[in-house]
C-alpha positions as CSV (number, residue, x, y, z in Angstrom):
1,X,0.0,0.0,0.0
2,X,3.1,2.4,0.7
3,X,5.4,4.1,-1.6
4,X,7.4,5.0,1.7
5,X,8.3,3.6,4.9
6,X,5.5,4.1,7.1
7,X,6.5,5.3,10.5
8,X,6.1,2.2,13.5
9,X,2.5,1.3,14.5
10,X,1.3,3.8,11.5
11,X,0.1,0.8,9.4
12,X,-2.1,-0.8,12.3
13,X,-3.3,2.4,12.8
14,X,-5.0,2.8,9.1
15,X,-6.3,-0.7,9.6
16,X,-7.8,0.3,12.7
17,X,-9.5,3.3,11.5
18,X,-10.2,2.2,8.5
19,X,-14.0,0.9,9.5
20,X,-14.5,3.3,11.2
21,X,-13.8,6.4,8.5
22,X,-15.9,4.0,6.1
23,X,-18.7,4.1,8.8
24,X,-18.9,7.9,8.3
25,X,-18.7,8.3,5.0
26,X,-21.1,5.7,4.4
27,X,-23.6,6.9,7.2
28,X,-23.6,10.9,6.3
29,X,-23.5,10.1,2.7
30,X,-25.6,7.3,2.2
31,X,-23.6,5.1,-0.6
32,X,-21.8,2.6,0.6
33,X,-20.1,1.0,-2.4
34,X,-18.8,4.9,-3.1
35,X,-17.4,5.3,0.4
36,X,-15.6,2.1,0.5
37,X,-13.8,3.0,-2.7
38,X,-13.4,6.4,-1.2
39,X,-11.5,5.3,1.9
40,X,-9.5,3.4,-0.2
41,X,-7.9,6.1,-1.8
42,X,-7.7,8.0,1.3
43,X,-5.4,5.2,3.0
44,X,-3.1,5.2,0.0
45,X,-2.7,9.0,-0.1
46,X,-2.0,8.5,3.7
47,X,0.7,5.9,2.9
48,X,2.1,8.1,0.2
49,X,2.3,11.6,2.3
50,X,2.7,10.8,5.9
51,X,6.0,9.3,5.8
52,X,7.2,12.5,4.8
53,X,4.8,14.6,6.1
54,X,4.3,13.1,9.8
55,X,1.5,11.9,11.6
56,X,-1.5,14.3,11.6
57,X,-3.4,15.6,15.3
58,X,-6.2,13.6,14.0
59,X,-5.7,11.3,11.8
60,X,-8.8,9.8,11.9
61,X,-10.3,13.6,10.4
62,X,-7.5,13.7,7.9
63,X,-8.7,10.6,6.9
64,X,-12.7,11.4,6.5
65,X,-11.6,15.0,4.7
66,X,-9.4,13.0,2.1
67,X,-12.1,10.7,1.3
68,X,-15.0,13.7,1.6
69,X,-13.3,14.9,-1.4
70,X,-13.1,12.0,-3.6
71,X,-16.7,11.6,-3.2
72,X,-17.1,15.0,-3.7
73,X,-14.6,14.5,-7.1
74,X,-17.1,11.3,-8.3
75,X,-20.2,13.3,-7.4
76,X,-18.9,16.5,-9.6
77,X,-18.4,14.1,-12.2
78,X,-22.0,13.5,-12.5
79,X,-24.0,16.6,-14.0
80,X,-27.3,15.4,-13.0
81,X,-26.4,15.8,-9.1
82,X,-23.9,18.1,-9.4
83,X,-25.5,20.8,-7.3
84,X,-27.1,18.9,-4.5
85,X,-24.0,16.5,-4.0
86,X,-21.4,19.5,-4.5
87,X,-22.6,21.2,-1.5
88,X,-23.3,18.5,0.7
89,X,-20.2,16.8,0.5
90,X,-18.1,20.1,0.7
91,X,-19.3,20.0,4.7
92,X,-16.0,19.2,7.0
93,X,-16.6,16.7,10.4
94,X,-15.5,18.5,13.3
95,X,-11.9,17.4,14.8
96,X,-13.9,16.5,18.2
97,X,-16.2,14.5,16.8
98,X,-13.7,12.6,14.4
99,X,-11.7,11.7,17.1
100,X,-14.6,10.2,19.7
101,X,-17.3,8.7,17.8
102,X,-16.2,5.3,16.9
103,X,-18.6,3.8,13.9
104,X,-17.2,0.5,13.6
105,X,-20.3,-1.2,15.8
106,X,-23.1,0.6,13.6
107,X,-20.9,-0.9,10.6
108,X,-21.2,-4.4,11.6
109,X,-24.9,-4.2,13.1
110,X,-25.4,-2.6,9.1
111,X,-23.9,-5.3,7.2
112,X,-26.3,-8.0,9.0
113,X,-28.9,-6.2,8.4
114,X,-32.2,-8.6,8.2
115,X,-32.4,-7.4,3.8
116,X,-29.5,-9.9,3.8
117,X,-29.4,-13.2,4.0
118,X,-26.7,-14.4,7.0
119,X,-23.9,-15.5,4.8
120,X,-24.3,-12.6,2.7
121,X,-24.2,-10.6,5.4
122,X,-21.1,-12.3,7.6
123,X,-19.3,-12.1,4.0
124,X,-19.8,-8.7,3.7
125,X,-18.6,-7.2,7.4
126,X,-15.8,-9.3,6.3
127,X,-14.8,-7.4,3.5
128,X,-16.0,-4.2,4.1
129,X,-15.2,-3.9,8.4
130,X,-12.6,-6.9,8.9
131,X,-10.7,-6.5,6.0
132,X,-10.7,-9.5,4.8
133,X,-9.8,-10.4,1.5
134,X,-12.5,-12.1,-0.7
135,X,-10.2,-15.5,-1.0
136,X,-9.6,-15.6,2.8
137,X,-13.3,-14.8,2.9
138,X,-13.8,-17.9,0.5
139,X,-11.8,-20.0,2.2
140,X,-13.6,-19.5,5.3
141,X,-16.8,-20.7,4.0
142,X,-15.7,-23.4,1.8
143,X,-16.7,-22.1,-1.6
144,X,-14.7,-21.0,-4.3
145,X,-13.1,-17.3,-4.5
146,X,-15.6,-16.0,-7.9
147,X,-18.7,-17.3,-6.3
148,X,-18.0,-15.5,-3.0
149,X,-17.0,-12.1,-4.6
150,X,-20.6,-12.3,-6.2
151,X,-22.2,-12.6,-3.0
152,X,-20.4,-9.5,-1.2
153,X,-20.9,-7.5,-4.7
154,X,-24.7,-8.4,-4.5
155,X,-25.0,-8.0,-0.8
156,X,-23.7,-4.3,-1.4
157,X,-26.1,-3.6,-3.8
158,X,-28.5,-4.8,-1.8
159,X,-27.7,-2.3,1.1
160,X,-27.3,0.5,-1.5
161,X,-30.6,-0.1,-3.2
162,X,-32.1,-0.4,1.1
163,X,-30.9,3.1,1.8
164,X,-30.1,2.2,5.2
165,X,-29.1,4.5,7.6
166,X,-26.0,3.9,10.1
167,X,-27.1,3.4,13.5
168,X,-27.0,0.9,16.5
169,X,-30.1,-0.6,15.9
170,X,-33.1,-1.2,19.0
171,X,-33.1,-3.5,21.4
172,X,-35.3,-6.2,19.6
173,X,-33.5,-5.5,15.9
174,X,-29.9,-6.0,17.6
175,X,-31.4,-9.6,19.1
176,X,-32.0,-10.2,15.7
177,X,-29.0,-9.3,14.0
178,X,-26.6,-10.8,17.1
179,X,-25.9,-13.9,15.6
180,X,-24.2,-12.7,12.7
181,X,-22.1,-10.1,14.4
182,X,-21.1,-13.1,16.5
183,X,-20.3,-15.3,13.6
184,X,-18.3,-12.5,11.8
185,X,-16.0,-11.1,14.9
186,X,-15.4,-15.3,15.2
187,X,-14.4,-15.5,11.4
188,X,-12.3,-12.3,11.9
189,X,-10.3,-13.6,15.1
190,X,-9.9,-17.1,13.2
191,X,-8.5,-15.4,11.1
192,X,-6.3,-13.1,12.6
193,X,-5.4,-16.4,15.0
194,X,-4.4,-18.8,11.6
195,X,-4.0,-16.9,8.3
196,X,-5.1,-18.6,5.7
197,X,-2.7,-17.7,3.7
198,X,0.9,-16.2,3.3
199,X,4.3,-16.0,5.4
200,X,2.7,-15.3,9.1
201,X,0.8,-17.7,10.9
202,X,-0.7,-15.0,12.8
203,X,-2.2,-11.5,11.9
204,X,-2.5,-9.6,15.0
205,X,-4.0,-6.7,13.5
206,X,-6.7,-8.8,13.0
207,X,-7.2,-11.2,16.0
208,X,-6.6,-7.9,17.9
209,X,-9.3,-5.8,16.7
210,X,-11.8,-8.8,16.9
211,X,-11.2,-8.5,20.5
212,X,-11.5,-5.0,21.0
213,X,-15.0,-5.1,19.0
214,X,-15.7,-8.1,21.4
215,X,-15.4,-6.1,24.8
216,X,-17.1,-3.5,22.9
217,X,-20.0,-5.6,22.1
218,X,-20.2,-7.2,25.6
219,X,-20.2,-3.5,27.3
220,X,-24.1,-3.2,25.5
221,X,-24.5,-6.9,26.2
222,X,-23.1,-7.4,29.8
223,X,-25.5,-10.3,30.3
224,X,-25.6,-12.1,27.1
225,X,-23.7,-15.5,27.5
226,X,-22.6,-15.9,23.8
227,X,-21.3,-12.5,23.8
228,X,-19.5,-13.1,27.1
229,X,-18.4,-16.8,25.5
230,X,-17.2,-15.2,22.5
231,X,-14.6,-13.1,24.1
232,X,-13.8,-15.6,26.7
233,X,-13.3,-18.2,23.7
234,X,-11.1,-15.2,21.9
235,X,-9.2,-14.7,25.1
236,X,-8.2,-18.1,25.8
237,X,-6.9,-18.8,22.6
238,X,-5.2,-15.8,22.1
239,X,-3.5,-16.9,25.3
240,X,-1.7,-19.8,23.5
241,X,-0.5,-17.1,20.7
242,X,3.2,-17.2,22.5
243,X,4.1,-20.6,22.0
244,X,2.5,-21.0,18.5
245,X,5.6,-20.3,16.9
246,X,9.2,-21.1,17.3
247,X,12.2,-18.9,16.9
248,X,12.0,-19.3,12.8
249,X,8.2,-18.3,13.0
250,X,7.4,-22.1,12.6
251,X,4.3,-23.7,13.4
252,X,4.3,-25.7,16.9
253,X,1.3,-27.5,17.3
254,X,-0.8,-27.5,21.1
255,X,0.3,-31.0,22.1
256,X,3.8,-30.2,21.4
257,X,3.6,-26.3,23.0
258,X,5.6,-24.7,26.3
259,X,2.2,-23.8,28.0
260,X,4.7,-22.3,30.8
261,X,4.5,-19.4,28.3
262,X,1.0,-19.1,27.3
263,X,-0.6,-15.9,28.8
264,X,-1.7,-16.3,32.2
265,X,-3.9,-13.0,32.4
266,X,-5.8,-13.8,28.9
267,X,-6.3,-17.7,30.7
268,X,-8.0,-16.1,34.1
269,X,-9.6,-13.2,32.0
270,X,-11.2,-16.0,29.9
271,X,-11.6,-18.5,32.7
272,X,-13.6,-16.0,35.1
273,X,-15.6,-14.8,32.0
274,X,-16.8,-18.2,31.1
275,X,-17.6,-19.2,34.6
276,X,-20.0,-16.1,34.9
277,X,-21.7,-17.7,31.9
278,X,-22.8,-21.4,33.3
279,X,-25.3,-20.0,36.0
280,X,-28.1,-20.4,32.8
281,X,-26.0,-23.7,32.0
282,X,-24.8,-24.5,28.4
283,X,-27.2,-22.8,26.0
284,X,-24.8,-21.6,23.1
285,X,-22.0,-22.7,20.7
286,X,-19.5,-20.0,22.0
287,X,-20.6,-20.2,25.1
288,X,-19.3,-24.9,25.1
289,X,-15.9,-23.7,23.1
290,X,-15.3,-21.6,25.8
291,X,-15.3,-24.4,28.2
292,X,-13.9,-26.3,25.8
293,X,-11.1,-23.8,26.0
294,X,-10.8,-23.4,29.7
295,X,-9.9,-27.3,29.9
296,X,-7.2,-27.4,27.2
297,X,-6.0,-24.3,29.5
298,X,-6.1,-25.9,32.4
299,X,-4.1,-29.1,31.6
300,X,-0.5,-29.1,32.4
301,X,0.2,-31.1,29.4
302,X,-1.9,-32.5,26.3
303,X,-1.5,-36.3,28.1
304,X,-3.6,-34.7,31.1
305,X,-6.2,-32.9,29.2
306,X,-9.7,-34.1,30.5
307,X,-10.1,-35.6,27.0
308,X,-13.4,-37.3,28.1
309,X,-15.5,-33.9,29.4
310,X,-13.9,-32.1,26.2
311,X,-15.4,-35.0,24.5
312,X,-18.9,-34.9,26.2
313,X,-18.9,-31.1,25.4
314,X,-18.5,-31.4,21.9
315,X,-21.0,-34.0,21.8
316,X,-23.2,-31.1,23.2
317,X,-21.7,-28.6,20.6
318,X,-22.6,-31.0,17.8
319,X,-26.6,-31.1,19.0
320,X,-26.5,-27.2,19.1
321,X,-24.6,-26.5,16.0
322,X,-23.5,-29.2,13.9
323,X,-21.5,-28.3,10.9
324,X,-18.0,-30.0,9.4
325,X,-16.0,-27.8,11.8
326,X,-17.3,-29.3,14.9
327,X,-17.1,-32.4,13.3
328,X,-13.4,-32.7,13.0
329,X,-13.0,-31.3,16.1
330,X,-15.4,-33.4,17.6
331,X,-13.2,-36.3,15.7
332,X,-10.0,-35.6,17.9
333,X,-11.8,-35.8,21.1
334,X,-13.1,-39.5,20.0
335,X,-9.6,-40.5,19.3
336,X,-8.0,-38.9,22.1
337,X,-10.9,-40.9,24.4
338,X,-11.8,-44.2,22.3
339,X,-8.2,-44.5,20.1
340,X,-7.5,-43.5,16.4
341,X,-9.2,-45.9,15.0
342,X,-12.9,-44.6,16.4
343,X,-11.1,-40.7,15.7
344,X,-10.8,-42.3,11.9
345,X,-14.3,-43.4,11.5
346,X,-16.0,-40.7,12.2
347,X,-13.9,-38.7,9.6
348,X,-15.5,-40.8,7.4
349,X,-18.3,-38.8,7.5
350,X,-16.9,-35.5,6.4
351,X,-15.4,-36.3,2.8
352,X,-17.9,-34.4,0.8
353,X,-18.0,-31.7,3.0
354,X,-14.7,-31.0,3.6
355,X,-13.1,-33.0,0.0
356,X,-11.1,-30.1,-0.9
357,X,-9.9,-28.4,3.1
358,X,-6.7,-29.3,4.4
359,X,-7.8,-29.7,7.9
360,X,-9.6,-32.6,7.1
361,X,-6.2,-34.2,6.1
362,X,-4.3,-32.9,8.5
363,X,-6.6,-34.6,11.4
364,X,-6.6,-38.1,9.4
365,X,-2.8,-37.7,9.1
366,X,-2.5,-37.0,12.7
367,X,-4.6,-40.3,13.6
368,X,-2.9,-42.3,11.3
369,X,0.2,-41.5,13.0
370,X,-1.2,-42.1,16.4
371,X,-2.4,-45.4,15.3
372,X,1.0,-46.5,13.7
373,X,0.4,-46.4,10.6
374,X,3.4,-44.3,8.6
375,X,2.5,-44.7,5.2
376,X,-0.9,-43.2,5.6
377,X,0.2,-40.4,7.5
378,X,2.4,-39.4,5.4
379,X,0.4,-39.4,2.3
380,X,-2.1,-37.0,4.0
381,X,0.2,-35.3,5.2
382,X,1.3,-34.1,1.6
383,X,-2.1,-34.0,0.9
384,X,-3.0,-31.1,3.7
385,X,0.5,-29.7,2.5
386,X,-0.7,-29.2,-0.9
387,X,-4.4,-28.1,0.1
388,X,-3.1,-25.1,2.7
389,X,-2.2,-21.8,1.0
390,X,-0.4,-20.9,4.7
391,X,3.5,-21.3,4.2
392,X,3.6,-21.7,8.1
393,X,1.4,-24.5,8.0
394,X,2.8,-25.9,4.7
395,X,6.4,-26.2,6.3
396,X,4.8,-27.5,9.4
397,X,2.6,-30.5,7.4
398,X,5.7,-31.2,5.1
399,X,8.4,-31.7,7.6
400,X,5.9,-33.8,9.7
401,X,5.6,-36.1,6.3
402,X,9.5,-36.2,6.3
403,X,9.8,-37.1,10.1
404,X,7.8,-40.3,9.5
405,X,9.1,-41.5,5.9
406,X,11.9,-40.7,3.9
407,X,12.8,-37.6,2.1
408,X,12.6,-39.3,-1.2
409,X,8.9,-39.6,-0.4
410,X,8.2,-36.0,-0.1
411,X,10.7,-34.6,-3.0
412,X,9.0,-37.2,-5.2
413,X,5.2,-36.6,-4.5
414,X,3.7,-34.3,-7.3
């Protein structure tokens, strides 16, 4: 995005306000497909003049006024609204309130809005608030990269065509809506937690700003046990972030993890959070991997993990809210309780769902090796290998291959 080096942090920072100058635009101006294009050339002229310009007092404002005038370039460009849309845009947003009204929320409560469908809309916030790109996006939902750049250019249209204003919505509309706010600040944090693709494993910026939305979300929901299991779930596994990764950046997998240096604060953060929610008992799917969470946290090693509650908790996560996912999760658990070979079988199962995901043969490659079996380990291991688009979690798959057979096996495969 820069033509410069940007100065330290600068880059998070335009992530970060991104959403939120796109959350003005869009709500005083009323076309989202225009404002989006417009913050995007605001963050490049940021990257191109701050370097040598330095930060400005408020950068969020400097932001808004850059991309108040290219809408008010495009809207000049347009004789029939010329007038109306010449004045209008020329207005300038007051320092103050740049700098203290945070849209980000209304953005997310707007892109699952009820005139779209809910994987429309979780697509969407993705793109437009997380920043997701349309293939992470894709991969996420199992679908190929064209089909889901139709459904986010459709579900703009959709909004554009609605009209809809930018506001946190009443009390009975935000119930409605919840569940896909949920599913998208999960989608953004997986992200942020496992990239799907390129050199990190992790993107912070991400992962970070999931959270952040999180405790914002729970400070309007203080007694709403998803929204409390959500950012306990996010908490306890951003704990583990520390020992993900060796000195090289490689992938090192839970089992295999120093949990002397996972974060202690995120663990009793999370812990207390999800142990508020279990007065109701276990109603909701964030609410179980939450617990799930707090018992992988509270083993001292993956041999003394209480494999058999985990277990009994997915089985109530799969009555809730089956889907492949929970599955292969669920999958572990049975092997880790009954042996690989029950793990195996239930795999089974999940072939057409999940033909073309490299999780899928990662987990049966992990079994296999569990249950002795070499050859078969290592030919799924190639196989997640070639699925995964991560280079974290390609090294990672393809030196596991190379551990169990020979390297003549893995230079050879095609």
């Amino acid at each position: 995005m820069a033509t410069g080096k940007l100065p330290a942090g600068v880059e998070d920072l335009l992530r970060e306000l991104a959403p939120q100058v796109l959350g003005v635009l869009a709500r005083r101006y009323g076309n989202f497909d225009a404002a989006e294009d417009a913050v995007q050339e605001a963050l490049i002229a940021a990257a191109q003049q701050w370097p040598d310009e330095g930060l400005p007092d408020y950068p969020r404002a400097w932001l808004i006024r850059v991309g108040a005038r290219r809408l008010t370039d495009a809207a000049r460009s347009e004789a029939a609204r010329r007038n109306r849309e010449a004045v209008a845009f020329q207005q300038d947003l007051p320092d103050s309130e740049a700098a203290d009204h945070d849209d980000t929320l209304q953005m997310f409560f707007l892109c699952c809005h009820p005139v779209l469908s809910p994987s429309s809309a979780i697509a969407l916030t993705l793109r437009a608030v997380g920043g997701l790109s349309t293939e992470a996006i894709a991969a996420a939902f199992l679908v190929p990269e064209a089909t889901m750049a139709q459904r986010i250019s459709r579900a703009k249209q959709r909004l554009k065509n609605a009209g809809l204003p930018i506001s946190m919505p009443h009390d009975l509309e935000l119930r409605m809506r919840l569940g896909s706010v949920l599913r998208v600040l999960y989608l953004i944090f997986n992200e942020g937690y496992t990239a799907t693709a390129g050199s990190e494993l992790h993107r912070t910026d991400l992962s970070g700003e999931a959270i952040r939305l999180a405790r914002t979300l729970r400070l309007l929901r203080p007694d709403d046990s998803e929204v409390t299991g959500l950012l306990a779930l996010m908490l306890l596994t951003d704990a583990r972030r520390p020992a993900r990764t060796g000195p090289s950046g490689e992938l090192i997998p839970m089992t295999e993890q120093d949990r002397t240096a996972w974060n202690r604060d995120l663990i009793l953060e999370g812990t207390t959070l999800t142990t508020r929610t279990l007065a109701g008992g276990l109603r909701g799917p964030y609410q179980i991997q939450a617990a799930i969470a707090v018992l992988h946290s509270q083993a001292a090693s993956a041999e003394t993990t209480d494999w058999p509650r985990i277990l009994a908790l997915y089985d109530r996560l799969a009555s809730l809210s089956a889907n492949p996912v929970v599955s292969l999760n669920r999958a572990v658990a049975v092997a880790m309780v009954h042996g690989p070979a029950a793990g195996l079988a239930d795999l089974a199962d999940l072939d057409a769902e999940l033909a073309d995901s490299h999780r899928l043969h990662a987990v049966r490659a992990h079994l296999y090796e569990m249950a002795g079996d070499p050859v078969q380990a290592v030919a799924h291991y190639i196989a997640a290998a070639h699925r995964t688009t991560s280079v974290p979690e390609h090294h990672y798959l393809t030196l596991r291959a190379a551990r169990l057979g020979s390297p003549e096996i893995v230079r050879n495969d095609p």
